[in-house]
N, C-alpha and C positions, 0 to 999 in steps of 0.2 A: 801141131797146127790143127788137127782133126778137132780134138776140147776145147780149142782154143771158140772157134766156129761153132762148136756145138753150145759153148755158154753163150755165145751176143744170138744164137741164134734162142735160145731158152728165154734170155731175158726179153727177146721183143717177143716172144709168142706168151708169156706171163706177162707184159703191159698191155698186149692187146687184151690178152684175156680180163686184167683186172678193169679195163677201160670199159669192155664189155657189162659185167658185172653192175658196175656202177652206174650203166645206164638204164639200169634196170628201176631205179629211184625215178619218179615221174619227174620230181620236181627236176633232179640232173639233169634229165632231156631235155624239160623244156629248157634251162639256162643254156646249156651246150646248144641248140636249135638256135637261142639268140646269140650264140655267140658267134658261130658258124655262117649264119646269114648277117652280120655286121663285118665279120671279114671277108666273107665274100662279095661283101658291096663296094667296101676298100679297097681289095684288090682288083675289084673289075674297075673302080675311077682309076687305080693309076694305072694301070695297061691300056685304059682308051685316051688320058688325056698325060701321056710323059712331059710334054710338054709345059704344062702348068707346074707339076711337081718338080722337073727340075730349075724354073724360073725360082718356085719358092725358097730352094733348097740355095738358090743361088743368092736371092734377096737376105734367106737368115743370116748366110755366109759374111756376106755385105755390112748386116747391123751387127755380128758379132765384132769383124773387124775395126768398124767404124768404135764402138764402144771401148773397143783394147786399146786404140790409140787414145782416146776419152782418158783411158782410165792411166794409161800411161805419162799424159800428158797433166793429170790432176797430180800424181803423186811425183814428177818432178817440181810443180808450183811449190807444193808444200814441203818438197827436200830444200828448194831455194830460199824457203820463207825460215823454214827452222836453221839454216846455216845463217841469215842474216841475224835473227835472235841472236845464235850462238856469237855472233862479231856482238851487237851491241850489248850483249848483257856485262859486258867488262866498260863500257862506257858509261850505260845507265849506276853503274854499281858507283862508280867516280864519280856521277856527278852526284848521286844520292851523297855519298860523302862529304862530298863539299858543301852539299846545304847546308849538312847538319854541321858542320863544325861552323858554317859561318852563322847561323842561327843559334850555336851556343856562343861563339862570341860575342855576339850582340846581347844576349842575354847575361854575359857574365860583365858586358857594359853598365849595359844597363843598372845591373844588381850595385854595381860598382857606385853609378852614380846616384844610386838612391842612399849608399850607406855614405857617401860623402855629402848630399844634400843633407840626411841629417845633422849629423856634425856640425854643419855650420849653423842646422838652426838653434843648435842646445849652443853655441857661441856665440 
């Protein structure tokens, strides 16, 4: 157990240390200086106002919900609409059938009475 505590203790006194190190770059400072003082302003609005952030936290809660039921409500529409397809596409297929045969029957009338009309005019 003793190594055990001497290594977590080693590794945060080598991140301090390198944290240290690398504050030594001006520009680091000053990023870290802005980064410090923008969480520090963040964290002082939500400890003075809990009350707003948890209304927020409550309103997102609200439109994620509202949107799930959205979304769940769009893709029953569309399971409803492709199982209708799937009923008429055996229907559409039959009647497409039928035209065409009754469109080539006519046309094989047709044909029929064009080679009897001449006939009778060479008679």
């Amino acid at each position: 157990m003793t190594k055990k505590n001497q290594f977590w203790k080693g590794m945060l006194i080598g991140a301090i240390a390198g944290g240290a190190i690398s504050l030594l770059d001006k520009q680091t400072r000053q990023a870290m200086k802005e980064n410090v003082q923008k969480t520090s302003s963040k964290v002082s609005y939500v400890l003075c106002n809990p009350g707003k952030i948890t209304e927020k936290v409550k309103e997102t809660a609200a439109k994620i919900k509202t949107t799930a039921q959205q979304v769940t409500e769009d893709i029953s529409y569309i399971s409803n609409k492709v199982d209708e397809i799937r009923e008429l596409t055996p229907q559409v297929t039959d009647i497409l059938k039928e035209t065409k045969d009754a469109f080539s029957k006519s046309e094989e009338s047709q044909l029929l009475e064009d080679i009897l009309g001449e006939e009778e005019k060479i008679n």
